[in-house]
PDB file of N, CA, C and O in Angstrom:
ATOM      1  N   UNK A   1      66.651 111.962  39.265  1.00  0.00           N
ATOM      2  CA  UNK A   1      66.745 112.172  37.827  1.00  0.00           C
ATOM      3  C   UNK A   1      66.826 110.829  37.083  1.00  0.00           C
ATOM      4  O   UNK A   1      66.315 110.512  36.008  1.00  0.00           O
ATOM      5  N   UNK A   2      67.616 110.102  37.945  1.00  0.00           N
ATOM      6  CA  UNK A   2      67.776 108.667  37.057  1.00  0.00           C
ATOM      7  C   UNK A   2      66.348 107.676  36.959  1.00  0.00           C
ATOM      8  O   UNK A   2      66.263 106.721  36.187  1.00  0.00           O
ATOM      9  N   UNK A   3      65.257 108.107  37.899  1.00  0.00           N
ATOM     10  CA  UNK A   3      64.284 107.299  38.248  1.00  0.00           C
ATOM     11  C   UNK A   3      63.021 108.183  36.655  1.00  0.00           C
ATOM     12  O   UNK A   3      62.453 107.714  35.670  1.00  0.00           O
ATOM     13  N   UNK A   4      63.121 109.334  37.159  1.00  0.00           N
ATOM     14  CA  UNK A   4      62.595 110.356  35.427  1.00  0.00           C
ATOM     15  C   UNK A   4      63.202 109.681  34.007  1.00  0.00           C
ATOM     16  O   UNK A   4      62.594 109.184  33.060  1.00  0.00           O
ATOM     17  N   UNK A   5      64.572 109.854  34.228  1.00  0.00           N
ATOM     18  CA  UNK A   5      64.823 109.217  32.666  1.00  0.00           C
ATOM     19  C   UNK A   5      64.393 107.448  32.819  1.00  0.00           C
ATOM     20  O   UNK A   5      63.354 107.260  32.187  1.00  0.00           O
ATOM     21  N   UNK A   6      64.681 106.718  33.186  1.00  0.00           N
ATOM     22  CA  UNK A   6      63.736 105.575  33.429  1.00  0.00           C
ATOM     23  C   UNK A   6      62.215 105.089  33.035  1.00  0.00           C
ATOM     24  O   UNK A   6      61.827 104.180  32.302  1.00  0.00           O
ATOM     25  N   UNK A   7      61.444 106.161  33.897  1.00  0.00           N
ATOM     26  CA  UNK A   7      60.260 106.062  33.961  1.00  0.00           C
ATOM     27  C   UNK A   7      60.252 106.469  31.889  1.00  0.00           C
ATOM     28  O   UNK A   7      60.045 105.506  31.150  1.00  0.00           O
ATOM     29  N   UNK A   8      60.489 107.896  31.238  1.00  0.00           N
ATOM     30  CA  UNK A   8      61.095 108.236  30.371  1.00  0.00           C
ATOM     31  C   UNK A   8      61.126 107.485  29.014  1.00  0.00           C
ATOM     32  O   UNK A   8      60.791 107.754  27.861  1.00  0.00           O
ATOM     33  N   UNK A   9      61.537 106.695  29.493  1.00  0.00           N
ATOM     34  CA  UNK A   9      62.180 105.290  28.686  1.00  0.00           C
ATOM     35  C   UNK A   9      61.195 104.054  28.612  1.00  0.00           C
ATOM     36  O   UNK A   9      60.941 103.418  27.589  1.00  0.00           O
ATOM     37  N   UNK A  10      60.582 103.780  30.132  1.00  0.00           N
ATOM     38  CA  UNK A  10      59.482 102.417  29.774  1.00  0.00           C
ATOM     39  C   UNK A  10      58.640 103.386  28.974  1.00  0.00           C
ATOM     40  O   UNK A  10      58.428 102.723  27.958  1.00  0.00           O
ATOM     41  N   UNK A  11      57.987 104.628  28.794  1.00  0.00           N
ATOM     42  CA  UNK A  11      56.890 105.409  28.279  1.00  0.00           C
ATOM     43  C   UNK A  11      57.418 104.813  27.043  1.00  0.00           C
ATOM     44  O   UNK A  11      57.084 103.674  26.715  1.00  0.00           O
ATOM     45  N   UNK A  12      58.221 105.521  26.343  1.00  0.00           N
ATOM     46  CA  UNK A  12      58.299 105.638  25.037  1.00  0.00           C
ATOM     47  C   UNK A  12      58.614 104.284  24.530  1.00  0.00           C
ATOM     48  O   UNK A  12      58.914 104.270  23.336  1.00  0.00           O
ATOM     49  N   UNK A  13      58.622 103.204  25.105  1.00  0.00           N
ATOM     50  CA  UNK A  13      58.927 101.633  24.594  1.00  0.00           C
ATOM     51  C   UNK A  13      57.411 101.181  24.308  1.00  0.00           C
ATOM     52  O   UNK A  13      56.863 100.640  23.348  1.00  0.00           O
ATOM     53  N   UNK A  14      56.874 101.746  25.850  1.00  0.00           N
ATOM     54  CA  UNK A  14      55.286 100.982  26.032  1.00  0.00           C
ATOM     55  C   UNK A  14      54.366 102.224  24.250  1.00  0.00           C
ATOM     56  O   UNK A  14      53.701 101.643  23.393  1.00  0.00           O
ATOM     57  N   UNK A  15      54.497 103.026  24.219  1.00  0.00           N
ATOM     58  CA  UNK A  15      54.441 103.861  22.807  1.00  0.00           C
ATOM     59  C   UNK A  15      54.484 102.912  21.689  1.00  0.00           C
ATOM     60  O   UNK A  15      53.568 102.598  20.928  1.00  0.00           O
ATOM     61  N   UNK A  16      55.735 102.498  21.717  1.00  0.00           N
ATOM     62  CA  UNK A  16      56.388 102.237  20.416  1.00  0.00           C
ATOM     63  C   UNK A  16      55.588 100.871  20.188  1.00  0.00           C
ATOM     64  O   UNK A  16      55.306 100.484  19.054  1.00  0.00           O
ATOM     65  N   UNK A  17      55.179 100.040  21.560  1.00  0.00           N
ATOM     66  CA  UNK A  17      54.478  98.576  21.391  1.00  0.00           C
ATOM     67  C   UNK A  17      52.845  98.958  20.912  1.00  0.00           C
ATOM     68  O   UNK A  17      52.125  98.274  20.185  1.00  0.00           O
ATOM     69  N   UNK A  18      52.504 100.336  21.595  1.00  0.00           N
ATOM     70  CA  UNK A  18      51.331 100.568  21.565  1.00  0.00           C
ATOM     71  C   UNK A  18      50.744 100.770  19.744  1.00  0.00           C
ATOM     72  O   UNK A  18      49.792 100.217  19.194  1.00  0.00           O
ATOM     73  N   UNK A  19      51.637 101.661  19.240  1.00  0.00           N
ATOM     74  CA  UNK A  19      51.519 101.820  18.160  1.00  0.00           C
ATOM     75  C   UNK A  19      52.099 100.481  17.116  1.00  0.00           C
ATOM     76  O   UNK A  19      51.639 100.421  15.976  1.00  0.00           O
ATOM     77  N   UNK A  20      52.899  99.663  17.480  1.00  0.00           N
ATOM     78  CA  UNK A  20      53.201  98.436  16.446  1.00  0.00           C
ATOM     79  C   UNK A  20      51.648  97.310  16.666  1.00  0.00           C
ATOM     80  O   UNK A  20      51.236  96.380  15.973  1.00  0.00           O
ATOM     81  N   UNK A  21      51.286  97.736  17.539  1.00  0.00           N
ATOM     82  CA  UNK A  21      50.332  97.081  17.935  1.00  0.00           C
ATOM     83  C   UNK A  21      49.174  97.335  16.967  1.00  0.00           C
ATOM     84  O   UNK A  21      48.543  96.528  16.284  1.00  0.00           O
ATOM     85  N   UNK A  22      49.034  98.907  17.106  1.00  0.00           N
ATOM     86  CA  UNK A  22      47.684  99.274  16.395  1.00  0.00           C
ATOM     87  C   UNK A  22      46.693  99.678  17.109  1.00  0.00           C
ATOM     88  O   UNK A  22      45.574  99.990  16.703  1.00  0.00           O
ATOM     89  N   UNK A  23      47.293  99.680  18.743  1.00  0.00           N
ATOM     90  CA  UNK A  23      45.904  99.434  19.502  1.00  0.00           C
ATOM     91  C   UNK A  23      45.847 100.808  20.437  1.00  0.00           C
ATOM     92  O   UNK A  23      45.703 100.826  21.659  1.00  0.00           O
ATOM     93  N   UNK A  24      45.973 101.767  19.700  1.00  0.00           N
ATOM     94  CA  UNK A  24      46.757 103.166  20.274  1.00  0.00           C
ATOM     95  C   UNK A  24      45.142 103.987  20.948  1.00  0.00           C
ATOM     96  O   UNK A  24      45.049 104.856  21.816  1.00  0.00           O
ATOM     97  N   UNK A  25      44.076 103.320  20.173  1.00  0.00           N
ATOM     98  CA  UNK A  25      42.853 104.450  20.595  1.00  0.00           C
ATOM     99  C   UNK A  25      42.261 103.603  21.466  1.00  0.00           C
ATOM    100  O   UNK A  25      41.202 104.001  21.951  1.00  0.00           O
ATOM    101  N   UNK A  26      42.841 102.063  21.939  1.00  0.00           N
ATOM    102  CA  UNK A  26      42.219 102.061  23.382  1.00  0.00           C
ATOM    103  C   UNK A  26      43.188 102.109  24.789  1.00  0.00           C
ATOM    104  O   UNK A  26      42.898 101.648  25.892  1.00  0.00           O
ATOM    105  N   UNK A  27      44.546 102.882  24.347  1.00  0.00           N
ATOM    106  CA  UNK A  27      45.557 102.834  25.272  1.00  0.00           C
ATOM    107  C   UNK A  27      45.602 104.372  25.691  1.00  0.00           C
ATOM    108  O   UNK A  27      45.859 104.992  24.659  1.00  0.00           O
ATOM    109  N   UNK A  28      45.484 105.118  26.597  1.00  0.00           N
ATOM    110  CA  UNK A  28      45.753 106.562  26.725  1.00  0.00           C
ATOM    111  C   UNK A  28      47.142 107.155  27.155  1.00  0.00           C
ATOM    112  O   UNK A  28      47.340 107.441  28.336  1.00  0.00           O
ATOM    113  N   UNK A  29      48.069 107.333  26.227  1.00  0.00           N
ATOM    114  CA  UNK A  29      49.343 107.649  26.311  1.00  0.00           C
ATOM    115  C   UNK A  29      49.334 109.183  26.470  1.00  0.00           C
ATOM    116  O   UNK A  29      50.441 109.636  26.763  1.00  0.00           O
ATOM    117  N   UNK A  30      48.732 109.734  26.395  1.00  0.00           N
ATOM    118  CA  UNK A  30      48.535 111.303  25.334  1.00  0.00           C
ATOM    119  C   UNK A  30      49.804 112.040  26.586  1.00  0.00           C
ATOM    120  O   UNK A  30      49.811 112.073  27.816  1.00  0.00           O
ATOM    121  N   UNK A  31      50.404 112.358  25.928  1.00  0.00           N
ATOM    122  CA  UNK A  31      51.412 113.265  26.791  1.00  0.00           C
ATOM    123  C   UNK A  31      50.981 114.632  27.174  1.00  0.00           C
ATOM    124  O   UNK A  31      51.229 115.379  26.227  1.00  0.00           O
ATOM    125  N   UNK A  32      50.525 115.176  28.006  1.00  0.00           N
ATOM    126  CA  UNK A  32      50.202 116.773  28.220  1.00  0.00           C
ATOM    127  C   UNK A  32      51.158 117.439  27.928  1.00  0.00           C
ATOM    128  O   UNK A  32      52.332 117.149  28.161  1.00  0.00           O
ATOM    129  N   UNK A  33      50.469 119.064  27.014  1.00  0.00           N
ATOM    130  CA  UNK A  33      51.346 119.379  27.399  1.00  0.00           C
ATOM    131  C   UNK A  33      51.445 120.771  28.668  1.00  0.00           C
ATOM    132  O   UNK A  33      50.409 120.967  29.303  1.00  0.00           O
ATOM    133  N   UNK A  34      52.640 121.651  28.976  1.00  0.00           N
ATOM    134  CA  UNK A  34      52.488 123.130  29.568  1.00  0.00           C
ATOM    135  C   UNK A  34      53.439 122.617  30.802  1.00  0.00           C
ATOM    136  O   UNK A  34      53.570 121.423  31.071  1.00  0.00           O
ATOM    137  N   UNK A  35      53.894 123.369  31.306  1.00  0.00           N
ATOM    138  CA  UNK A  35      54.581 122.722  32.684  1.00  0.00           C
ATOM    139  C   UNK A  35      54.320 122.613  34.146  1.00  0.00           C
ATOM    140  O   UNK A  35      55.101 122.473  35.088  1.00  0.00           O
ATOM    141  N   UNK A  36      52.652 122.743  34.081  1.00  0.00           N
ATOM    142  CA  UNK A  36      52.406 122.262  35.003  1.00  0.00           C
ATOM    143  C   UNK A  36      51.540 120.344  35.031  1.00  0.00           C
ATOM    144  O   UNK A  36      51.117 119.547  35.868  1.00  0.00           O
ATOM    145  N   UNK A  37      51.639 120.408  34.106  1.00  0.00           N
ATOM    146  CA  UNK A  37      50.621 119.089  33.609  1.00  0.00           C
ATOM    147  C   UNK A  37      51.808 118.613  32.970  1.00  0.00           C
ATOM    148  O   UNK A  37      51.434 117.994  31.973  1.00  0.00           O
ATOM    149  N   UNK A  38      53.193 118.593  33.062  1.00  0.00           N
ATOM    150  CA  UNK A  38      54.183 117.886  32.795  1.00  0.00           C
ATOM    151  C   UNK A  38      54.458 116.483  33.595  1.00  0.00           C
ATOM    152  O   UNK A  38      54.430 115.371  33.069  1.00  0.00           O
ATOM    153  N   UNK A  39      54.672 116.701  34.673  1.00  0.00           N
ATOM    154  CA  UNK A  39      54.725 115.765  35.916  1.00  0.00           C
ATOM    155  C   UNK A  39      53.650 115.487  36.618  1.00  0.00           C
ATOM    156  O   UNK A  39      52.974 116.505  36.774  1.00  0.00           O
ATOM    157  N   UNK A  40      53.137 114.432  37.174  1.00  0.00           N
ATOM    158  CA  UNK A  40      52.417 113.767  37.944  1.00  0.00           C
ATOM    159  C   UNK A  40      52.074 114.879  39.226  1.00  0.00           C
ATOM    160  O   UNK A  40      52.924 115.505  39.860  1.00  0.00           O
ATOM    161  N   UNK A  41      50.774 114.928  39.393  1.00  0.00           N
ATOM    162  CA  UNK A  41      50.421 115.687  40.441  1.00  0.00           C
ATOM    163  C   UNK A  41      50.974 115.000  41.873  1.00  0.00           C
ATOM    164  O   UNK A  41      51.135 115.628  42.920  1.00  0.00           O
ATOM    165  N   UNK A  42      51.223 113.593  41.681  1.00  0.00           N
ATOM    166  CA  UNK A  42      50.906 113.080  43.065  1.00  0.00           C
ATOM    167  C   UNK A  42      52.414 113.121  43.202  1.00  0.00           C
ATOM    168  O   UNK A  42      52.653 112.208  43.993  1.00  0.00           O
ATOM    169  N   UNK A  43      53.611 113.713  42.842  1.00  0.00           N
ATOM    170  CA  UNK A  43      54.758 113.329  43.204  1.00  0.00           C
ATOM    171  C   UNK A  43      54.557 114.230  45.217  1.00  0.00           C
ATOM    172  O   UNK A  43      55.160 114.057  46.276  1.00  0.00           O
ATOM    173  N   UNK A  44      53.822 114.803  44.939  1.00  0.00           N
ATOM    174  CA  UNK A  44      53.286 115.454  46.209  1.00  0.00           C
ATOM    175  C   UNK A  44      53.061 115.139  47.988  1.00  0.00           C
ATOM    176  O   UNK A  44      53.133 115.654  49.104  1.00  0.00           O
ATOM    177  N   UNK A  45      52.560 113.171  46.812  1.00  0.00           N
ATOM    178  CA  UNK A  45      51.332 113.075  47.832  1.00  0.00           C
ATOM    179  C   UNK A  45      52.810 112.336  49.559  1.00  0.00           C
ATOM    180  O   UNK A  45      52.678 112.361  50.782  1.00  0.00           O
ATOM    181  N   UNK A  46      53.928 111.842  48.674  1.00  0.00           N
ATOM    182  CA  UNK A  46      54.483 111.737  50.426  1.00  0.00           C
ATOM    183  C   UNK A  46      54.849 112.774  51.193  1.00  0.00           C
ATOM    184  O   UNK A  46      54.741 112.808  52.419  1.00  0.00           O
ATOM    185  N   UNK A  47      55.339 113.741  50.411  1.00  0.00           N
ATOM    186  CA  UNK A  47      55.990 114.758  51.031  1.00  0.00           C
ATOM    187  C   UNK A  47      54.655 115.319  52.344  1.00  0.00           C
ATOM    188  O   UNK A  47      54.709 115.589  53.544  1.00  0.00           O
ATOM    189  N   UNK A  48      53.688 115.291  51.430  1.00  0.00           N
ATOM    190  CA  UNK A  48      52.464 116.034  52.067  1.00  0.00           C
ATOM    191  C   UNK A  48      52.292 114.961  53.213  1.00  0.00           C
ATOM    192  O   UNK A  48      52.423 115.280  54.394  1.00  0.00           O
ATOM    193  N   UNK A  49      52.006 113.726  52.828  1.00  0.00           N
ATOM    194  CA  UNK A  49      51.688 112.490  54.286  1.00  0.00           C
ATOM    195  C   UNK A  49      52.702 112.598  55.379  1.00  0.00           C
ATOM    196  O   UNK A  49      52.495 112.406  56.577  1.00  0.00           O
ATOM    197  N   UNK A  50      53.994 112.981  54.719  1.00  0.00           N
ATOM    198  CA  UNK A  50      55.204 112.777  55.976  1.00  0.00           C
ATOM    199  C   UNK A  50      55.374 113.811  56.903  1.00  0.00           C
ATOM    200  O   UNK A  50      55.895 113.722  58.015  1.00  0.00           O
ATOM    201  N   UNK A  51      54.767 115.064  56.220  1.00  0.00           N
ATOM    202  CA  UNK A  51      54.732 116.237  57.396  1.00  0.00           C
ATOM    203  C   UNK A  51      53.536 116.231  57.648  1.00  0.00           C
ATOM    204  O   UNK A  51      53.380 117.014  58.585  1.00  0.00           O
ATOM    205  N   UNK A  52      52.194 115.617  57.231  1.00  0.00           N
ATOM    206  CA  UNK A  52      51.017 115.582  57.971  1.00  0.00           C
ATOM    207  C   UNK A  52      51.573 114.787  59.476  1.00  0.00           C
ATOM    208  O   UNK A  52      51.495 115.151  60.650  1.00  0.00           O
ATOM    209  N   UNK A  53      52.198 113.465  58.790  1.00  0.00           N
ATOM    210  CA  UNK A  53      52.063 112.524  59.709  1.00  0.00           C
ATOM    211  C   UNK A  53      52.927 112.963  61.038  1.00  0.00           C
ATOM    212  O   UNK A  53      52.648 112.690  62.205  1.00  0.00           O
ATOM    213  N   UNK A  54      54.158 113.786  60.504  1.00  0.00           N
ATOM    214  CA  UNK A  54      55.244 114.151  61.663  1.00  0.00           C
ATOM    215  C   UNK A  54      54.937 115.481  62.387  1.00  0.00           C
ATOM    216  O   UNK A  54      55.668 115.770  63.334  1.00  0.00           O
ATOM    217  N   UNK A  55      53.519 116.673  61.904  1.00  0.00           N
ATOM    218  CA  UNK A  55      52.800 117.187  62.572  1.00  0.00           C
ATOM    219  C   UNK A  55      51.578 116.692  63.661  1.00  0.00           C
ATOM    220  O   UNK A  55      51.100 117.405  64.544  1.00  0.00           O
ATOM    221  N   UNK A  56      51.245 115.433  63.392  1.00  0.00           N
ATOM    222  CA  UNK A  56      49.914 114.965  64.360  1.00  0.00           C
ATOM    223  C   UNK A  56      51.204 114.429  65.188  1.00  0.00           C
ATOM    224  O   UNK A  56      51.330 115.142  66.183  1.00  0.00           O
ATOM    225  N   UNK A  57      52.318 113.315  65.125  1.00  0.00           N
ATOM    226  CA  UNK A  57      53.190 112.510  65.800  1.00  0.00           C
ATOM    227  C   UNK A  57      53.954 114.332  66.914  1.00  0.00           C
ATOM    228  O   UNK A  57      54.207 114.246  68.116  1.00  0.00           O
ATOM    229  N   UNK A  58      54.065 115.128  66.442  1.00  0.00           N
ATOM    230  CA  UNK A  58      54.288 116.242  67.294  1.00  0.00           C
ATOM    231  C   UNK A  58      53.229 116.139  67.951  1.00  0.00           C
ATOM    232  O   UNK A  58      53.245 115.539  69.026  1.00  0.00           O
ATOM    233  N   UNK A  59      52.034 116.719  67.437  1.00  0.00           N
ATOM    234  CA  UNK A  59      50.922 117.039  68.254  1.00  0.00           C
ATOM    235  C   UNK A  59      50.477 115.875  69.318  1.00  0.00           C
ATOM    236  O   UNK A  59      50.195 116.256  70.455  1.00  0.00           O
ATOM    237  N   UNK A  60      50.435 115.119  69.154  1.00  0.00           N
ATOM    238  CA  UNK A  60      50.470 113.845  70.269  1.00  0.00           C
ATOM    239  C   UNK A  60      51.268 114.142  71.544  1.00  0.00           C
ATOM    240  O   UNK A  60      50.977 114.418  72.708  1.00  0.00           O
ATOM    241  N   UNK A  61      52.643 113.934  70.686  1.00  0.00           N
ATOM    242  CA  UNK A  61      53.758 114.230  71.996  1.00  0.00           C
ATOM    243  C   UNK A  61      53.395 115.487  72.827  1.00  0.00           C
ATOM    244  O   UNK A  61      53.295 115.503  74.054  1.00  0.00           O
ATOM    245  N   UNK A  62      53.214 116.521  72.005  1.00  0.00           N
ATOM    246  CA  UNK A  62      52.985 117.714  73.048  1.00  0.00           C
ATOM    247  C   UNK A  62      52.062 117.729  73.979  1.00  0.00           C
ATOM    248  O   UNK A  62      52.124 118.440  74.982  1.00  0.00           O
ATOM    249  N   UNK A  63      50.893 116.734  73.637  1.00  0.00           N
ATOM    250  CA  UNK A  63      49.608 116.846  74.465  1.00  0.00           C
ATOM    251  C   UNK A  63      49.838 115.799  75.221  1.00  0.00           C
ATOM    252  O   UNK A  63      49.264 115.858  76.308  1.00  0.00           O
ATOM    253  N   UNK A  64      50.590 114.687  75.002  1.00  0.00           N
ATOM    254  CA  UNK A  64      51.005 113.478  75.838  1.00  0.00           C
ATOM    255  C   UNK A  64      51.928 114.457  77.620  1.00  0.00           C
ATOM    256  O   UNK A  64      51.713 114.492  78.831  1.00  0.00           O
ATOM    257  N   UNK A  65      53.080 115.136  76.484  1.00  0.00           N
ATOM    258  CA  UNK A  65      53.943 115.998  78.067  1.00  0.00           C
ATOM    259  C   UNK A  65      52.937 117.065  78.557  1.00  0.00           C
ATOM    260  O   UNK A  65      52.964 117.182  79.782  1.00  0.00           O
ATOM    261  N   UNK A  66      51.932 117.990  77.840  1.00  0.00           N
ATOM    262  CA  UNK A  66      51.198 118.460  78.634  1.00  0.00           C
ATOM    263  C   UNK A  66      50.231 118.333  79.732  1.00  0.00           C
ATOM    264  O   UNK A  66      50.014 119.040  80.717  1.00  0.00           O
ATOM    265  N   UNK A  67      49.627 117.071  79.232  1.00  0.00           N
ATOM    266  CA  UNK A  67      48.562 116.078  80.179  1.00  0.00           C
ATOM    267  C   UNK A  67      49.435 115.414  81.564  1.00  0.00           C
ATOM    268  O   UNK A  67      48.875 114.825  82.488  1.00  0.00           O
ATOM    269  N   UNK A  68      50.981 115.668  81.461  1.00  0.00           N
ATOM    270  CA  UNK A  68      51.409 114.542  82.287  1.00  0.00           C
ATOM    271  C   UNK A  68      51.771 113.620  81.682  1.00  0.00           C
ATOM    272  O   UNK A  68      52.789 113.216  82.243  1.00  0.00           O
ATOM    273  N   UNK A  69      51.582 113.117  80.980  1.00  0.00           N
ATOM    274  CA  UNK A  69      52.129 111.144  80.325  1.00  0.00           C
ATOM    275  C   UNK A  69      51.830 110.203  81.178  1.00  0.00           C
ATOM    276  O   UNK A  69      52.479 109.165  81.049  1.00  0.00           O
ATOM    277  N   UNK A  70      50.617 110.262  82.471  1.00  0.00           N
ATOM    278  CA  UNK A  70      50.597 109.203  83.122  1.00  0.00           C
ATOM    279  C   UNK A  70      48.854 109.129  83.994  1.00  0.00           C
ATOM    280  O   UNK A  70      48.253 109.862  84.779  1.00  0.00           O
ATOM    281  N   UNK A  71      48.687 108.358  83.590  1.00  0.00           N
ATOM    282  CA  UNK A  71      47.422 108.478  84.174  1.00  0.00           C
ATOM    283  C   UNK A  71      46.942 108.619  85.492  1.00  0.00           C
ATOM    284  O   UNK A  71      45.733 108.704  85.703  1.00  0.00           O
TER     285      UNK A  71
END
């Protein structure tokens, strides 16, 4: 939560420069809205790599003790 309000916070600063700036229609801030287009799709993407990765690191082992483990 503390890393959300954070993130939160540089947004609406980097906003506030964007617009003192003037330079708002070549910066793409646009906030979505609905709650699925709230948050970042990719908050996903470790969760998804770490059980890919700790399903093949199974699958190895199992085929490593099935084969024997020794050449």
């Amino acid at each position: 939560m503390r890393l959300k309000a954070e993130l939160e916070e540089c947004l609406e600063k980097i906003e506030a420069m964007v617009l003192r700036a003037q330079v708002d229609e070549f910066v793409a801030l646009g906030r979505p809205e609905g709650r699925l287009l709230r948050y970042p799709a990719f908050r996903w993407v470790f969760p998804i790599f770490y059980a890919l990765g700790n399903a093949l690191f199974v699958g190895l082992l199992v085929y490593r003790l099935a084969a024997g483990g020794h050449h």
